[in-house]
N, C-alpha and C positions, 0 to 999 in steps of 0.2 A: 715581392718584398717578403723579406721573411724575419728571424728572430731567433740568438740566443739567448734568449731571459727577456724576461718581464721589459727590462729597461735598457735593451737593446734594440735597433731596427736595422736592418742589411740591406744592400744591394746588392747586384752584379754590373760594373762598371761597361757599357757598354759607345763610349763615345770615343774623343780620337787619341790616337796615343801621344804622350808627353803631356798631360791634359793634369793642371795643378788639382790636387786633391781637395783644398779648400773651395776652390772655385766649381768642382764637380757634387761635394756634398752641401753646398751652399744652393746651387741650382737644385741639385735633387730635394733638397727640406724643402724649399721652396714652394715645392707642388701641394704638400699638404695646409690647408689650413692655417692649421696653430704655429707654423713657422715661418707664413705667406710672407714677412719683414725681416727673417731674421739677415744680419749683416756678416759681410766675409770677414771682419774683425773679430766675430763673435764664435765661429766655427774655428779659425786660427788657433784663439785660444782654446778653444774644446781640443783639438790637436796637440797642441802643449802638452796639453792636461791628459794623455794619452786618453782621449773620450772617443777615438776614430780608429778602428783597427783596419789594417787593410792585409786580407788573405789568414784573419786572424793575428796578425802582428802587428804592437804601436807603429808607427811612422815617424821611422829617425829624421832630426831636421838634415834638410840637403838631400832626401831620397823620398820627394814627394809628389816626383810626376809618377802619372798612374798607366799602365797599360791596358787594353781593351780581356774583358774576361778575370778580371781582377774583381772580387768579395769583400765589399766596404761595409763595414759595421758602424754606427753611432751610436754614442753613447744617451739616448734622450732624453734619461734622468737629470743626468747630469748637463745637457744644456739647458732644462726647463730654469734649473737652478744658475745659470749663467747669466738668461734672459728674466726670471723673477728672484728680486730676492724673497730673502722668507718673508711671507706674507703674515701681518697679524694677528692672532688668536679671536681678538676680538674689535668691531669697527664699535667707538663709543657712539648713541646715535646723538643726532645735533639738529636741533630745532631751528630749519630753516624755510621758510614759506616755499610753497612749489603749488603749484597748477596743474591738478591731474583732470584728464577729459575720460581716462573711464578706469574702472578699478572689478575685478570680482576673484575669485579664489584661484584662478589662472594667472594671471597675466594683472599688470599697470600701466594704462599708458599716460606720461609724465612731458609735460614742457620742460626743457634744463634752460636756466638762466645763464644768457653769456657771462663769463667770468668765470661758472663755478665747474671743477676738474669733475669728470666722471666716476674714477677711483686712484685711491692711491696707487704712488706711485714713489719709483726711487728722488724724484726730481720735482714731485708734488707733496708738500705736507701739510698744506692748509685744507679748509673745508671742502669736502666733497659729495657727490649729488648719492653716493652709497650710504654714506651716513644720514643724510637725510631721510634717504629712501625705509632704511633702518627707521629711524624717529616717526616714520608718517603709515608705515604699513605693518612693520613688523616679519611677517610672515613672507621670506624670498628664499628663493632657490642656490643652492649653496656647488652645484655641477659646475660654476666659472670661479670656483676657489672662493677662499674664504676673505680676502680681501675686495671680492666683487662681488657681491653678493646679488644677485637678482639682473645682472647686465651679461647680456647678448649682443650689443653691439653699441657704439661709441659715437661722439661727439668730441671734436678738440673743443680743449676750457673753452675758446672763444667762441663757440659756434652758437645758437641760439636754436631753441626748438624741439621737434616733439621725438619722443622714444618709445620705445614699449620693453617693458621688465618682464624678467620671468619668477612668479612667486611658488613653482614647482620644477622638480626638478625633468619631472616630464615636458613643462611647456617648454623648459630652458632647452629641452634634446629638440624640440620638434622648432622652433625660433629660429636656435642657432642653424639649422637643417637649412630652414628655408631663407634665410642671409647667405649662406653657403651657395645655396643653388641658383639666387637670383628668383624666386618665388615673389619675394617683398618688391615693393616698388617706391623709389625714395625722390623728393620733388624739394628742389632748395629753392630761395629766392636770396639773389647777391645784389648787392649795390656796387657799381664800380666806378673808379674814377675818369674813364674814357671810354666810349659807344666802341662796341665791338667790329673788327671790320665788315660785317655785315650783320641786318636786322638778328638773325639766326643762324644755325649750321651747329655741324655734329666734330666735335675734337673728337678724335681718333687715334690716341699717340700713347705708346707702350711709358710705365713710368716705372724709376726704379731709386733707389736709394741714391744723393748725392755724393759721387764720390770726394770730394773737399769738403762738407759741411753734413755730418752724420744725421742730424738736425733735420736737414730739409730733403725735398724728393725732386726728380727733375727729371725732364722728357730728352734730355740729350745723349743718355749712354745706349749700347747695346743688349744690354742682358733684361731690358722693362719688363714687365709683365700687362698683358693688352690692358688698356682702360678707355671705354667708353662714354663720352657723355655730350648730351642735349641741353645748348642754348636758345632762347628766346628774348629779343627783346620785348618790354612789356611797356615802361615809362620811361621819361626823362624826364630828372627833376633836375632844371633846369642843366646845365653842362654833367652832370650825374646820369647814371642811366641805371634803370634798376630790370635783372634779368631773370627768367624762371629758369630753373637748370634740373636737368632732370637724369642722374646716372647710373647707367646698365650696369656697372662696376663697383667696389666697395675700396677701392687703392686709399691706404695712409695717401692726406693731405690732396685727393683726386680731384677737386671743383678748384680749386686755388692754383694748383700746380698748372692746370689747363689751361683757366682763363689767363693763368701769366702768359702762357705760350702763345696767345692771339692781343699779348698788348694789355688786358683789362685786369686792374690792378684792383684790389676788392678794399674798400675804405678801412682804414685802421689796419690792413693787414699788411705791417711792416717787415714779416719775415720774407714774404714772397711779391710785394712791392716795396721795396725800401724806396726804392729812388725817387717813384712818382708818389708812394705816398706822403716822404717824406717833404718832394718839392711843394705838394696840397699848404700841407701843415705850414710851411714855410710861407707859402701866399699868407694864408691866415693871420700870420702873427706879424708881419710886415709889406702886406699888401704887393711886394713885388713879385710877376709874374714873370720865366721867360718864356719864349718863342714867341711866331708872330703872332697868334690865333688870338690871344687875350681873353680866352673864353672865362675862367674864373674870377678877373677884373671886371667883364660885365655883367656877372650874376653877382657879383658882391662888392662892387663900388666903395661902399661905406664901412668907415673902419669899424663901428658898433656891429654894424653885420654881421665881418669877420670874429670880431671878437666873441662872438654868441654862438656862431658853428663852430669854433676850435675848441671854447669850454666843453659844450657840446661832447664833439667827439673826443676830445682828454678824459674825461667823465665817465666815458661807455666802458666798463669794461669789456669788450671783444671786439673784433671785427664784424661788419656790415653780411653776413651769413648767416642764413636761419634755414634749418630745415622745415617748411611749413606743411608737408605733407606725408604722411607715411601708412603704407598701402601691406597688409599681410593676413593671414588665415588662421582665425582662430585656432588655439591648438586642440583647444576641447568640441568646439561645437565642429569644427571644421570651414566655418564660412567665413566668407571673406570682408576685414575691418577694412575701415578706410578712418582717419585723423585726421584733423588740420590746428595748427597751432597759429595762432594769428601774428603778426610783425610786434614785436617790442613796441612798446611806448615811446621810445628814443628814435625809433626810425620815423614815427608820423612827425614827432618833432622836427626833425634834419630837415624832413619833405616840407613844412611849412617855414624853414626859414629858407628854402630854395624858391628861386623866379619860376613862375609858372611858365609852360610854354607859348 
């Protein structure tokens, strides 16, 4: 890799020839980092936008298959500004209750409430867990931009559970380091709407951006990138089954996308179970089940029942996913924390309006 200017990054083109150029510097971003997500839409238009020089020359449209030995430059300024827009000068802070289990001049480590977004974002503008963070500490590291202040690594809104902030711009280098390298160790607990084909077992399947819905991620293309992860069954609450999941990988949407691929749809998560969560919901609110099994019908017979788990989960803002554990090395002392964030309030509920076994 090399560079002409600050805000340029180069390759030498070394794959097969007639090999589309967007699809070559999309794979290649890819390997770093900060561009682990980015979409061939998005490189396209950096192309457009003469942001791609190849052998030093823009890339006329229609002359963009590339030869092998060929000198690809990107423009990286200018995709940062493709994928963020400008960021805020300043985040108001906002007085929102949070649960933190330890705090000192390093480092925060914070429970996030399901519902609430991690940081702004083009397609989030309500309250977020950085303004908060803003309101309750003050003092966070500003090396993830000034629209994230003190975040190293994510939670989707819906997710429930614990994190660790960086309130130096040191801890935030040494954090982000060790998310990078797989140092950290991350331990979730799902609720899903049908027992997995077997007690446990390891998903093992490359994932990568949905090609029809930019939105979502999916295990069926060629180009995924590896994602690893570890199921456990733990309970059944009653036709419910609640799993420990534990993964070697950091993939946008990685515990969801999986469990869809082995069938186990995660309660409330309607983008990556629409159908079965949907048909749940539908039980609930009119008691008809179908197929033969009738499993739902006998753990909730009575329509007060139903009525009481559907408020229930309408009510929850997120889905049935909590990160309950999170495992990494101080960045100052050097030794190694270990967290646990305990299950929502709303899940011990759900669990006592389910038949025991």
């Amino acid at each position: 890799m090399d560079s002409i200017g600050r805000e340029w990054l180069g390759f030498d083109y070394e794959g097969t020839k007639g090999e589309r150029a967007d699809i070559a510097v999309t794979v290649w971003l890819r390997q770093m980092p900060e561009f682990a997500e980015v979409s061939r839409a998005r490189v396209q238009a950096l192309i457009e936008d003469g942001g791609v020089l190849c052998d030093g020359k823009h890339i006329p449209r229609g002359q963009r298959n590339l030869q092998p030995g060929m000198h690809i430059n990107v423009h990286v300024a200018a995709l940062r500004e493709l994928l963020n827009p400008p960021a805020p000068e300043h985040i108001e802070p906002l007085d929102i209750p949070l649960q933190f289990l330890h705090t000192d001049e390093h480092i925060a480590v914070v429970v996030k409430p399901a519902g609430l977004t991690v940081h702004p974002a083009p397609t989030e503008t309500g309250p977020t867990l950085t303004a908060a963070l803003v309101h309750h500490l003050g003092q966070l590291s500003d090396a993830g931009g000034s629209d994230r202040p003190g975040i190293v690594h994510r939670l989707d809104k819906e997710t429930s559970g614990v994190m660790v902030v960086a309130r130096s711009n040191t801890a935030h280098v040494s954090l982000s380091r060790q998310f990078a390298d797989r140092i950290t160790e991350k331990e979730y607990q799902a609720l899903v709407i049908d027992p997995p084909p077997q007690p446990g077992g390891i998903i093992d399947l490359p994932i990568e951006r949905h090609p029809r819905s930019r939105q979502k991620m999916w295990t069926g293309g060629k180009r995924g990138r590896s994602a690893h992860t570890e199921f456990r069954t733990t309970e059944h609450w009653g036709p419910l089954t609640l799993l420990d999941v534990v993964i070697h990988t950091g993939r946008t949407h990685q515990i969801r996308v999986h469990l869809q691929s082995i069938g186990c749809a995660i309660v409330n998560d309607e983008k990556y179970g629409a159908g079965r969560v949907g048909s749940f919901l539908r039980f609930l609110e009119t008691g008809i089940e179908r197929g033969s099994m009738r499993a739902w019908t006998h753990a909730w017979p009575e329509q007060e029942q139903r009525r009481e788990l559907h408020a229930l989960l309408s009510a929850y803002p997120g889905f049935f996913l909590h990160a309950r554990r999170l495992s990494f090395i101080h960045p100052s002392s050097g030794q190694r924390m270990q967290f646990e964030a305990e299950l929502p309030a709303e899940w011990q509920q759900l669990k006592e309006l389910c038949p025991r076994d």
